[in-house]
PDB file of N, CA, C and O in Angstrom:
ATOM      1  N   UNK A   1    -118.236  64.600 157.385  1.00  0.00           N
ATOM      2  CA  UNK A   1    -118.047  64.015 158.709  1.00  0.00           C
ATOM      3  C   UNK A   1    -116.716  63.266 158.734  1.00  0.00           C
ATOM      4  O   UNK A   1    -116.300  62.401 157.964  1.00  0.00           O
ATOM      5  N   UNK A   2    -116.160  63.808 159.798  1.00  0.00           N
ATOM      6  CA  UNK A   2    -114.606  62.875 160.370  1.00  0.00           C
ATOM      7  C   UNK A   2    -114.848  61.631 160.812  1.00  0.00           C
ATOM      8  O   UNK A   2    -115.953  61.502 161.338  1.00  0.00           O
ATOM      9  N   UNK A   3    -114.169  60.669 160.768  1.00  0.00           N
ATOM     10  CA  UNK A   3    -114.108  59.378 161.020  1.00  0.00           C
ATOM     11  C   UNK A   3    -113.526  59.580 162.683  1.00  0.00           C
ATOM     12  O   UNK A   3    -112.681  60.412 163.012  1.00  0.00           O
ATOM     13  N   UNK A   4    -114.035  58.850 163.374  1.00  0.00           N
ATOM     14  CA  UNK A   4    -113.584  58.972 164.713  1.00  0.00           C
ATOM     15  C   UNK A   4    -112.155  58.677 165.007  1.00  0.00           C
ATOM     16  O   UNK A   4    -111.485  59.438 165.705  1.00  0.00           O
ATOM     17  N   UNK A   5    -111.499  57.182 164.294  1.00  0.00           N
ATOM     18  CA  UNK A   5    -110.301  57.253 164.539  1.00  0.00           C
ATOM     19  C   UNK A   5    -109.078  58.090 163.880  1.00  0.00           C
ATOM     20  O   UNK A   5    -107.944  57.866 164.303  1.00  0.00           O
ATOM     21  N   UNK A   6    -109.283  59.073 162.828  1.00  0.00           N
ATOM     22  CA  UNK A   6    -108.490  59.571 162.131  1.00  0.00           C
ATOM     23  C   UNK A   6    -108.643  60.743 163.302  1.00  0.00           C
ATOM     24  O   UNK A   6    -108.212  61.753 162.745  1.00  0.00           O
ATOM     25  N   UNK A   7    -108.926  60.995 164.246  1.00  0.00           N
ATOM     26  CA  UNK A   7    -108.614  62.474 164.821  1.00  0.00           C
ATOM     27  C   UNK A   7    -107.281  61.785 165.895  1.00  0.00           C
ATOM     28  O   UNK A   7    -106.677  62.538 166.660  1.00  0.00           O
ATOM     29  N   UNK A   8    -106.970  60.360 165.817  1.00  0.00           N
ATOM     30  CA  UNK A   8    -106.413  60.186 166.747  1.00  0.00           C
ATOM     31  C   UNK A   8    -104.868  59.258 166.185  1.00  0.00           C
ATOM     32  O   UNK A   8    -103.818  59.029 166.784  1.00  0.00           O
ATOM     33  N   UNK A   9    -105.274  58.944 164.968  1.00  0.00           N
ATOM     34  CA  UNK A   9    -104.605  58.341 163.978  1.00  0.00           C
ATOM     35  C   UNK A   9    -103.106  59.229 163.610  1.00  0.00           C
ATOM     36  O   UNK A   9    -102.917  60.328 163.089  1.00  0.00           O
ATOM     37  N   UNK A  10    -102.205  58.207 164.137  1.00  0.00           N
ATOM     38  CA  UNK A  10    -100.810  59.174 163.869  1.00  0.00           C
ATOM     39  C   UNK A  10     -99.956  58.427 163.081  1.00  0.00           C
ATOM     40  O   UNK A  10     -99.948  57.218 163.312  1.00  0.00           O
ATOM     41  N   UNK A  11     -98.959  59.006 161.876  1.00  0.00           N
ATOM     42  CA  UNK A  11     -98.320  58.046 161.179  1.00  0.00           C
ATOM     43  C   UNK A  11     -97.441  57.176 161.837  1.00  0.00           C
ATOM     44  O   UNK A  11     -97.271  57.332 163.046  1.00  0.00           O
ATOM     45  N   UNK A  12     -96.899  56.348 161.280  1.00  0.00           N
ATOM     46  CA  UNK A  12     -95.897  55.472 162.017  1.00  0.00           C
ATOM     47  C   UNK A  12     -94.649  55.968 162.403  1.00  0.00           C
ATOM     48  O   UNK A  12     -94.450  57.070 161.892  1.00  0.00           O
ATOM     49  N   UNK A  13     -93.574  55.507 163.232  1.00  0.00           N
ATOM     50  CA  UNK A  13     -92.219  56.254 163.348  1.00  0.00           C
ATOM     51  C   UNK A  13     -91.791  55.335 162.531  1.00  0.00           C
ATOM     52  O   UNK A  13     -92.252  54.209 162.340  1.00  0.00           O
ATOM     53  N   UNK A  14     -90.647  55.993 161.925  1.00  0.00           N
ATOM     54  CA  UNK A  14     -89.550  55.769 160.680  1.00  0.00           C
ATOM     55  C   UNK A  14     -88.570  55.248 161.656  1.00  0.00           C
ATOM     56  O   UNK A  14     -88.124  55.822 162.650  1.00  0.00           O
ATOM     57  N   UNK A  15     -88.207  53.599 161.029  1.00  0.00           N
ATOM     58  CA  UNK A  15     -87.055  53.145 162.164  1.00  0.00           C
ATOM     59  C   UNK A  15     -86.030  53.187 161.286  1.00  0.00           C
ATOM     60  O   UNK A  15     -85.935  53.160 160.059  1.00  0.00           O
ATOM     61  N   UNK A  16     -85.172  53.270 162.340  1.00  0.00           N
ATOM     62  CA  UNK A  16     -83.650  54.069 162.254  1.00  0.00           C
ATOM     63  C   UNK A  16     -82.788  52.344 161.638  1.00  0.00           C
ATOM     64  O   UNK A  16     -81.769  52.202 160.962  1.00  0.00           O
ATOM     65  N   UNK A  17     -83.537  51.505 162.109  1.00  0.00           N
ATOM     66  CA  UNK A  17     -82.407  49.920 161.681  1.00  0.00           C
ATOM     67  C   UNK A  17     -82.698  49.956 159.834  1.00  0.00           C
ATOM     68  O   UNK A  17     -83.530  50.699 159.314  1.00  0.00           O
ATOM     69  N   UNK A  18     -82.001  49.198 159.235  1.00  0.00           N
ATOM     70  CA  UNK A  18     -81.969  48.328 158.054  1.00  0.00           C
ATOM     71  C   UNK A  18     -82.216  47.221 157.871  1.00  0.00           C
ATOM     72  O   UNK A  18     -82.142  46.564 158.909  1.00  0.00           O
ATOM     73  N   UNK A  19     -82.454  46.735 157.118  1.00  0.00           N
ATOM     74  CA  UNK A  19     -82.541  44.865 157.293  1.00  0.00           C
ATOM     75  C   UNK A  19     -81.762  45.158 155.917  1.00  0.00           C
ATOM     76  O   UNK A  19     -81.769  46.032 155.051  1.00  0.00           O
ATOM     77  N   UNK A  20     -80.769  43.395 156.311  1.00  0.00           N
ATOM     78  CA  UNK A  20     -79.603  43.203 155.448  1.00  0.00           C
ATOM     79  C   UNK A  20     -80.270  42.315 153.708  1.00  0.00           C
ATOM     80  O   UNK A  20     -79.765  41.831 152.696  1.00  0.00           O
ATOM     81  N   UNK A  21     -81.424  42.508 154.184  1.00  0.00           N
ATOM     82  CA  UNK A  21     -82.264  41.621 153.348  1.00  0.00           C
ATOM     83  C   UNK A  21     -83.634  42.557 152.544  1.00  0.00           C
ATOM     84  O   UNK A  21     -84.160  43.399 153.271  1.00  0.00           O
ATOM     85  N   UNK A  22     -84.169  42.425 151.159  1.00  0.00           N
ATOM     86  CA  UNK A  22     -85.169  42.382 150.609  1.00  0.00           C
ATOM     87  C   UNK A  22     -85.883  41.443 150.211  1.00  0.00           C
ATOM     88  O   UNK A  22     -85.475  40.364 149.782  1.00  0.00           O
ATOM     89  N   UNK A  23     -87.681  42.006 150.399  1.00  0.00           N
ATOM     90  CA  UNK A  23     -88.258  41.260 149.583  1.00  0.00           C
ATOM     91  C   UNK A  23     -88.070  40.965 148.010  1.00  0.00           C
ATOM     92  O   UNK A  23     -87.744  41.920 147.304  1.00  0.00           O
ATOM     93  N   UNK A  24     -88.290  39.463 147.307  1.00  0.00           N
ATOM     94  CA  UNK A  24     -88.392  39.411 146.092  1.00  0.00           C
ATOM     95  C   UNK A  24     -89.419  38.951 145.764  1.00  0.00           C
ATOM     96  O   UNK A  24     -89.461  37.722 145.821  1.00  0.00           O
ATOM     97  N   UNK A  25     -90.837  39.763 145.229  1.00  0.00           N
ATOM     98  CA  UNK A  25     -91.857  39.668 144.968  1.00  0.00           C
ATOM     99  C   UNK A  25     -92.008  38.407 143.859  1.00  0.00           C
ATOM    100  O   UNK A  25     -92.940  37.617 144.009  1.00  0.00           O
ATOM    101  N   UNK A  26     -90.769  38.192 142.392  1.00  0.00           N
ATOM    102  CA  UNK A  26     -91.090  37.475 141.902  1.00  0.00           C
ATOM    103  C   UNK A  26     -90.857  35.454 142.290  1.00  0.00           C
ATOM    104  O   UNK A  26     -91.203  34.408 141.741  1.00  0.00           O
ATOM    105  N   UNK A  27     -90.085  35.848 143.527  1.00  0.00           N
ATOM    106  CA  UNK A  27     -89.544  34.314 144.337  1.00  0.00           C
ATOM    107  C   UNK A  27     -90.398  34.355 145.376  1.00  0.00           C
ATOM    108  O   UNK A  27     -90.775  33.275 145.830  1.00  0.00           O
ATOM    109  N   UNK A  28     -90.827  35.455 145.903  1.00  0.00           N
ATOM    110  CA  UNK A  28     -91.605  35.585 146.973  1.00  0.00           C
ATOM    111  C   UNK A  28     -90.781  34.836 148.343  1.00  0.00           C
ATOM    112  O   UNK A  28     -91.041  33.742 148.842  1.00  0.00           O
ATOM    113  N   UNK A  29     -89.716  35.815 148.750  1.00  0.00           N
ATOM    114  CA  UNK A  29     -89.173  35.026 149.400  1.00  0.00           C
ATOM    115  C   UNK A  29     -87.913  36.611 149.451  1.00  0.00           C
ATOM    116  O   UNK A  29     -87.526  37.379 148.570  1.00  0.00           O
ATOM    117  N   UNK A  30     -87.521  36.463 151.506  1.00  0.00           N
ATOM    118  CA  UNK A  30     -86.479  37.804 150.974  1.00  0.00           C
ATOM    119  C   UNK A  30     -85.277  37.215 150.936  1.00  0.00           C
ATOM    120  O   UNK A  30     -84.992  36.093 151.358  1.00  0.00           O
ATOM    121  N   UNK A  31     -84.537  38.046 150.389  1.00  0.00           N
ATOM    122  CA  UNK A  31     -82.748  37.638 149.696  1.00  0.00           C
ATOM    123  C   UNK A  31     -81.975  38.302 150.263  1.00  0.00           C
ATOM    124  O   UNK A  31     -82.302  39.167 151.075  1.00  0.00           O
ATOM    125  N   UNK A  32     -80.750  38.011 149.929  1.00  0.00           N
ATOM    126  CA  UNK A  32     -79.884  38.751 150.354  1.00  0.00           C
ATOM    127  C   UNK A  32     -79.253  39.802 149.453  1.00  0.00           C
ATOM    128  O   UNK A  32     -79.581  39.724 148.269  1.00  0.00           O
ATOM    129  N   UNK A  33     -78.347  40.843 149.819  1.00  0.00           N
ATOM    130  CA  UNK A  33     -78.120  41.465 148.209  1.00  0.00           C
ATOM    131  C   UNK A  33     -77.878  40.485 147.212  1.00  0.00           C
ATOM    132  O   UNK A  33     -78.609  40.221 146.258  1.00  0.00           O
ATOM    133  N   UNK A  34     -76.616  39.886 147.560  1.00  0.00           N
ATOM    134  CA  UNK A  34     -76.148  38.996 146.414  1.00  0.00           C
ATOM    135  C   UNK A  34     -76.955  37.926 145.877  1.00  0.00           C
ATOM    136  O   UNK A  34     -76.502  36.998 145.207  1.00  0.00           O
ATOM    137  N   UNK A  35     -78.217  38.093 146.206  1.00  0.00           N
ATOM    138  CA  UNK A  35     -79.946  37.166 145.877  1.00  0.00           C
ATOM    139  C   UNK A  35     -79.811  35.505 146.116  1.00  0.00           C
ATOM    140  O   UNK A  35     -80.326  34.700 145.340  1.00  0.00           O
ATOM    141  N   UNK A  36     -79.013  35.101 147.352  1.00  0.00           N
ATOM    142  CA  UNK A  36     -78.849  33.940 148.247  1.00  0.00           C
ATOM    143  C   UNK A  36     -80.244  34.253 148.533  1.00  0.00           C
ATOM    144  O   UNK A  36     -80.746  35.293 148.105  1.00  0.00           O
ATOM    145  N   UNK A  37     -80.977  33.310 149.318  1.00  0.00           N
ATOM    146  CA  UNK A  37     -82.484  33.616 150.461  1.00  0.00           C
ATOM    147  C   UNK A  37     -81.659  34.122 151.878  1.00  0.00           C
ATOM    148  O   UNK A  37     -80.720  33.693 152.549  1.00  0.00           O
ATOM    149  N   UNK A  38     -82.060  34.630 151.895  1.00  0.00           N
ATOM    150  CA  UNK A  38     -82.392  35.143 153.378  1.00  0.00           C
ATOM    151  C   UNK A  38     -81.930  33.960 154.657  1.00  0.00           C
ATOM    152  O   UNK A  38     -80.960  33.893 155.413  1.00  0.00           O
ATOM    153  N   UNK A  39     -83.105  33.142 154.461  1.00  0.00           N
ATOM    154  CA  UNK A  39     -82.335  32.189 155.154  1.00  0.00           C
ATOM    155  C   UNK A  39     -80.854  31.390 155.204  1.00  0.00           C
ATOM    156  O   UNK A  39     -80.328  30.664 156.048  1.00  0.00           O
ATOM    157  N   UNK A  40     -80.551  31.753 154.229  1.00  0.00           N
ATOM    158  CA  UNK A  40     -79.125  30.774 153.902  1.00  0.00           C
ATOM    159  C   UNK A  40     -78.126  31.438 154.810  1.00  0.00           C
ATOM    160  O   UNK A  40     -76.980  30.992 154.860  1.00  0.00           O
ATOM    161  N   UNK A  41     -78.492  32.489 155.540  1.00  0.00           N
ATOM    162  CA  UNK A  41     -77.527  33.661 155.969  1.00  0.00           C
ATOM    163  C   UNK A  41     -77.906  33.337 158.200  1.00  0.00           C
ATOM    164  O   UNK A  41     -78.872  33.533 158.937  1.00  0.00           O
ATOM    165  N   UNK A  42     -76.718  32.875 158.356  1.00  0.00           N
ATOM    166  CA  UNK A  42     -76.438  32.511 159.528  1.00  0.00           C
ATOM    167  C   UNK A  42     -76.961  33.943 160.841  1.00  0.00           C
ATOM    168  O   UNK A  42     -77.648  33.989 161.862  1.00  0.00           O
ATOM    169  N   UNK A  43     -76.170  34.881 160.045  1.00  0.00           N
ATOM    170  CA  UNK A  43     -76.387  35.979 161.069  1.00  0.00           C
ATOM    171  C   UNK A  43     -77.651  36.383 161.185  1.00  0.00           C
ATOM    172  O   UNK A  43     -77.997  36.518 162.359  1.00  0.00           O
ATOM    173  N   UNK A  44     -78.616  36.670 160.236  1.00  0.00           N
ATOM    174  CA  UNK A  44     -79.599  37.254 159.625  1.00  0.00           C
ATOM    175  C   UNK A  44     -80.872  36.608 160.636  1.00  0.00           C
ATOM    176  O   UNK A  44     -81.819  37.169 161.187  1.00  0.00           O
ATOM    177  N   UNK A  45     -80.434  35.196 160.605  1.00  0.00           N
ATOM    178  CA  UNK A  45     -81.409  34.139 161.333  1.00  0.00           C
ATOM    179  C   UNK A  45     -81.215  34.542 162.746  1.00  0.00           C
ATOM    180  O   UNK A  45     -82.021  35.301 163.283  1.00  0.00           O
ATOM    181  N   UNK A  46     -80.323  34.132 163.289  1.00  0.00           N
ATOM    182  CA  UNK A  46     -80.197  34.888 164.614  1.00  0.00           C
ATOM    183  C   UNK A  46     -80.374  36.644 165.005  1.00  0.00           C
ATOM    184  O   UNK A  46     -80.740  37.210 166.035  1.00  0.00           O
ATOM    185  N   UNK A  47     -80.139  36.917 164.295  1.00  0.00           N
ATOM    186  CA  UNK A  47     -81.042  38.860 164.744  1.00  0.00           C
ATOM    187  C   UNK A  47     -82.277  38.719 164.528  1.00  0.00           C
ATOM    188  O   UNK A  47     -83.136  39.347 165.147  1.00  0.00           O
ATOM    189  N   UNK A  48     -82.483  37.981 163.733  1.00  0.00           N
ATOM    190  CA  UNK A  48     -84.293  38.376 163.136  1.00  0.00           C
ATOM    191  C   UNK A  48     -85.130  37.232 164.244  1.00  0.00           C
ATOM    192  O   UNK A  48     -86.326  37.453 164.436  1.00  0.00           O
ATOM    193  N   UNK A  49     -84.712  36.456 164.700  1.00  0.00           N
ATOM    194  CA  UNK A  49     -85.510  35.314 165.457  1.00  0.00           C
ATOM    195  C   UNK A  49     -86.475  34.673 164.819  1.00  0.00           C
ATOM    196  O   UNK A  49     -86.472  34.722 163.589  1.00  0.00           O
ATOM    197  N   UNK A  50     -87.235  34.130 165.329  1.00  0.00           N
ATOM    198  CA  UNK A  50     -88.394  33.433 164.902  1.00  0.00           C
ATOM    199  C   UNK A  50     -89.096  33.593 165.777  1.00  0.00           C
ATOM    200  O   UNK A  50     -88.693  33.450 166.932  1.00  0.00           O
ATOM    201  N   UNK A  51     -91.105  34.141 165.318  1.00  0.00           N
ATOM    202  CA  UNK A  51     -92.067  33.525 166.049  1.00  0.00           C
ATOM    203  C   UNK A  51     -92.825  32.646 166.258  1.00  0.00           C
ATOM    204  O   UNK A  51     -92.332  31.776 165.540  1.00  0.00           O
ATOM    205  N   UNK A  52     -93.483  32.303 166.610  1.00  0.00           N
ATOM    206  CA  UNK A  52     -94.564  30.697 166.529  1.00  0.00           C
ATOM    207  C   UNK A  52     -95.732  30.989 166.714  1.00  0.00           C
ATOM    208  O   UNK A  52     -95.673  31.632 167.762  1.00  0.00           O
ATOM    209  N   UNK A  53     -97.035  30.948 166.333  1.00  0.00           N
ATOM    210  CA  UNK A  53     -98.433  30.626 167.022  1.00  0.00           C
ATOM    211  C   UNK A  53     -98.667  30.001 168.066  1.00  0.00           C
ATOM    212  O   UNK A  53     -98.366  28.807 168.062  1.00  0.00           O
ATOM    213  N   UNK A  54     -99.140  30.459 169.026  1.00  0.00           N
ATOM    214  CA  UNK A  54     -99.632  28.983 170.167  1.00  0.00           C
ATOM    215  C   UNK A  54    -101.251  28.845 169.868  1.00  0.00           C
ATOM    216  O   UNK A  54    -101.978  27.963 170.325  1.00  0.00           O
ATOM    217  N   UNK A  55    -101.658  29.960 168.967  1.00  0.00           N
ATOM    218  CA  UNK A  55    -103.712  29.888 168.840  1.00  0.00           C
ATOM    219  C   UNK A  55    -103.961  28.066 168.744  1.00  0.00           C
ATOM    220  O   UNK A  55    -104.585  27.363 169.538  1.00  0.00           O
ATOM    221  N   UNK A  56    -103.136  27.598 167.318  1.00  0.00           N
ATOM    222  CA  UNK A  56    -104.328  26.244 167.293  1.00  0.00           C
ATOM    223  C   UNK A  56    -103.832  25.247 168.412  1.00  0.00           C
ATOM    224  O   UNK A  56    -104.745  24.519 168.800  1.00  0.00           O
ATOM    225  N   UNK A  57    -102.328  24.977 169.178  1.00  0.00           N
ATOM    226  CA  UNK A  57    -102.077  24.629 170.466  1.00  0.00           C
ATOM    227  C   UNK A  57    -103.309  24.510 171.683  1.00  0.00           C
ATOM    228  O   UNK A  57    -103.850  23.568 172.263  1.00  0.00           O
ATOM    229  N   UNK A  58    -103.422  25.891 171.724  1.00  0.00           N
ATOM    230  CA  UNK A  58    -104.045  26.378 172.537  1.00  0.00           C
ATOM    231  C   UNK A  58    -105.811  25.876 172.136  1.00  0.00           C
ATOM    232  O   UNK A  58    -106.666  25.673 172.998  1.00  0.00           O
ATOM    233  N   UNK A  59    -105.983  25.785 170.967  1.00  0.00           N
ATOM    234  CA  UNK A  59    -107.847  25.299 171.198  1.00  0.00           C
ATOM    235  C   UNK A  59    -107.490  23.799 170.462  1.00  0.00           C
ATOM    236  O   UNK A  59    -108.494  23.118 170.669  1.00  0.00           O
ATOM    237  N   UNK A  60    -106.910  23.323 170.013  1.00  0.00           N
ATOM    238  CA  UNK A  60    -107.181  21.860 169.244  1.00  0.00           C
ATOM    239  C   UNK A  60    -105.693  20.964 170.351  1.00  0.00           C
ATOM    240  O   UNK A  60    -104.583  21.474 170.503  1.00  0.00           O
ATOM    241  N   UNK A  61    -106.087  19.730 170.897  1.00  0.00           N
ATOM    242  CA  UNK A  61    -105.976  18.747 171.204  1.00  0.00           C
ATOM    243  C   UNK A  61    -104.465  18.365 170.229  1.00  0.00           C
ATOM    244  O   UNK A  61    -103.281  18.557 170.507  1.00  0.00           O
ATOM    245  N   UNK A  62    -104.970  17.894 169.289  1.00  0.00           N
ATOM    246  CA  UNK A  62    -104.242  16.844 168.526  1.00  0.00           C
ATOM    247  C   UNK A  62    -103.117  17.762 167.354  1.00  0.00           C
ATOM    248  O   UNK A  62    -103.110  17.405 166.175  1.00  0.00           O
ATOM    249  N   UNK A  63    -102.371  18.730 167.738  1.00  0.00           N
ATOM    250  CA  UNK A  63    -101.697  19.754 166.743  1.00  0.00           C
ATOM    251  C   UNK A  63    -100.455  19.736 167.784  1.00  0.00           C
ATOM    252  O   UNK A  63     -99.456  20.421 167.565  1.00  0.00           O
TER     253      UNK A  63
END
């Protein structure tokens, strides 16, 4: 028996960008080539943005 969602299940598309950055599993934290963080890198911060949670905002008072 087929699983219902695998008849509908399609792989992901392969994106065409790069990121100027890797993960480093043993810093846990991504770098840059030259293994600066990620963050230390001005441009990097501004293309990539930042998101935020509003969930615990949104149900707790005092956060």
């Amino acid at each position: 028996m087929r699983p219902f969602a695998l008849s509908y299940a399609r792989p992901a598309a392969k994106s065409s960008t790069s990121t100027p950055y890797s993960y480093d599993a043993t810093r846990q934290l991504n770098v840059l080539p030259d293994g600066r963080p990620a963050t230390c890198s001005r441009a990097v911060m501004l293309a990539t943005g930042t998101t935020a949670s509003t969930a615990g905002s949104k149900t707790h008072f005092d956060d």
